[in-house]
N, C-alpha and C positions, 0 to 999 in steps of 0.2 A: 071833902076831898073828891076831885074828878077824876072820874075812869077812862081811862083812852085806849083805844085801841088802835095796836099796830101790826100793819096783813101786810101781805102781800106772796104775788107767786113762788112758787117755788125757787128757788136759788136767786132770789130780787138782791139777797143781803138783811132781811129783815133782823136778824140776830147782830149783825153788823152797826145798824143803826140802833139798835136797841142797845148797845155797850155805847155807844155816841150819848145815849139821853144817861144810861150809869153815869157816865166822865160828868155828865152836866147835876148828877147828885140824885136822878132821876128813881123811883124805886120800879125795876122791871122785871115782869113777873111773865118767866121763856112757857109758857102753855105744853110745846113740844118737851120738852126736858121732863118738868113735870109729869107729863102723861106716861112717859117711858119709865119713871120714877114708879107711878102708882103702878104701871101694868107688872112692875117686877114686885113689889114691897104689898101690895093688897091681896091678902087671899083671898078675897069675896071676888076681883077681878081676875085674879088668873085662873079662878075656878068658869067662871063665865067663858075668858076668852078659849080655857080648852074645851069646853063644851063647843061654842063655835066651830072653834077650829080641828081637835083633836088634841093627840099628845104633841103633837111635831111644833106648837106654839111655841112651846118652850125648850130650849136644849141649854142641858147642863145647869137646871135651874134658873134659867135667864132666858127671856120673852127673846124669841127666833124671829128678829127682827128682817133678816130677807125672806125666809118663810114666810112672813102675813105680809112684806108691803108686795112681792110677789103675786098673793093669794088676793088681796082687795084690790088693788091695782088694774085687776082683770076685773072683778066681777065687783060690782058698784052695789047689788044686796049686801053681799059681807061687809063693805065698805060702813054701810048705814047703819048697821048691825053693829059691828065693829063700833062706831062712832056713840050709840044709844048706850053702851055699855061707859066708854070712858070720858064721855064729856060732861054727865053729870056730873061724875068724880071729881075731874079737872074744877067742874065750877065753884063748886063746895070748898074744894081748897083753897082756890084764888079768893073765895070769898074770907076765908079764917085767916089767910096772906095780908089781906087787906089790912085788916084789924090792926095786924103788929105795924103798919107803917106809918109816918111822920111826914107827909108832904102834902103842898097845892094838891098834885094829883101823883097818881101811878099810871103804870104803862101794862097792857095784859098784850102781848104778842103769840097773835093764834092766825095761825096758816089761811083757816077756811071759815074768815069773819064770815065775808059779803055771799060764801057758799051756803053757808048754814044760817042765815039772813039774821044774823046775834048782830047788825050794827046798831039796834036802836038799845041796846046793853051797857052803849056808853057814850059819855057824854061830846066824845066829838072821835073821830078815825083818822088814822094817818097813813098814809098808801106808797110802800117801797116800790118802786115799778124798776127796770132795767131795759133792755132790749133780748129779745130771746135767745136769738143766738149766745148773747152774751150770757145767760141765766144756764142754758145747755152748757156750757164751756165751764162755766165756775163748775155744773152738776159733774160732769165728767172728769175734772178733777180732783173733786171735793169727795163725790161717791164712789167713782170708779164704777160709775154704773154705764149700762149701752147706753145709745141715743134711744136707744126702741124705749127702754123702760122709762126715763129721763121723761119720751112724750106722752108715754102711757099715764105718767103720773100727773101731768101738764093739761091733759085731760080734764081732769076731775076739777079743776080748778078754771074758773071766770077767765076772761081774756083782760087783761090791763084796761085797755078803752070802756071796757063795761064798769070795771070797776073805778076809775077814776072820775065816771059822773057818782057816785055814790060817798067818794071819799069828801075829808072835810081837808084835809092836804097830803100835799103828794110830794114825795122825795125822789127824785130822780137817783138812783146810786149806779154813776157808773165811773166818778173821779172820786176819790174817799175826799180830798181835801175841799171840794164844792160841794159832796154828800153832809159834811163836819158842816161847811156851812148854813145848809140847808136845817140843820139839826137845832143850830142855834137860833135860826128864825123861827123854826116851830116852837120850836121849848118858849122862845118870849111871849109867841101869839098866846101860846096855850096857858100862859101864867098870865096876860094880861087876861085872859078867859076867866082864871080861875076868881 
């Protein structure tokens, strides 16, 4: 079974296209979701992440999700910190995920492949790209966040051109009905890969 990975910036649509390879039967495995999973459901990590952070990580029992992207967002130490604690987590799991599934290959959709230089982890990368504006636009309605934080977060993350000499293909998403197609020309390449 091949492992692929699917990145891309902030607000590209990566989640978007990753229900595109579901519909095609695909088995894909949301990295983000997952991690927001373990930071609430693992005591071994929420005891880490309040040490990090303080009490304020967590309100009402439930990881204070504007509180730390807030808190990392500014300061790129906590970010990395932050990061040491739940990506080993995340890996472990995708690795035991693995196991239960049935296909050519799977799909692992993680934000900060080409940041966290995890592409040689799988066996080919597939690259959501958009235009920024257009990424800001989906962020500010989807977050209801400002432009300020939107670029604070857009920061921390590769520029598309960088990452596109690195990818192994590229999805443009910025029509869903040429993104759908684009989906189905990779899904082929990547099954005649497998």
């Amino acid at each position: 079974m091949k492992i692929i990975g699917l990145t891309g910036g902030i607000g590209s649509g990566k989640t978007t296209v990753g229900r595109m390879f579901e519909k095609l039967g695909v088995p894909v495995y949301n990295s983000d979701w997952e991690a927001k999973k373990l930071m609430n459901s693992s005591k071994a990590i929420r005891s880490k992440i309040k040490a990090l952070f303080g009490e304020l990580a967590y309100q009402d029992g439930k990881l204070n999700r504007p509180f730390i992207a807030k808190t990392v967002f500014k300061d790129k130490s906590l970010l990395e910190k932050l990061n040491k604690i739940v990506h080993p987590a995340v890996r472990k799991h995708f690795s035991k995920w693995c196991t239960k599934q049935d296909h050519n290959y799977v799909i692992q959709e993680t934000a900060l492949l080409f940041e966290n230089r995890a592409q040689d982890l799988y066996d080919k990368v597939v690259l959501v790209t958009a235009p920024k504006e257009v990424r800001i636009d989906r962020l500010l309605k989807r977050d209801h966040s400002t432009r300020e934080d939107i670029l604070a977060r857009m920061d921390n993350q590769l520029e598309d051109r960088e990452k596109v000499l690195l990818a192994d293909f590229v999805i443009e998403n910025t029509d869903l009905d040429k993104t759908s197609n684009q989906v189905a020309e990779v899904n082929r390449a990547i099954l005649d890969f497998c």
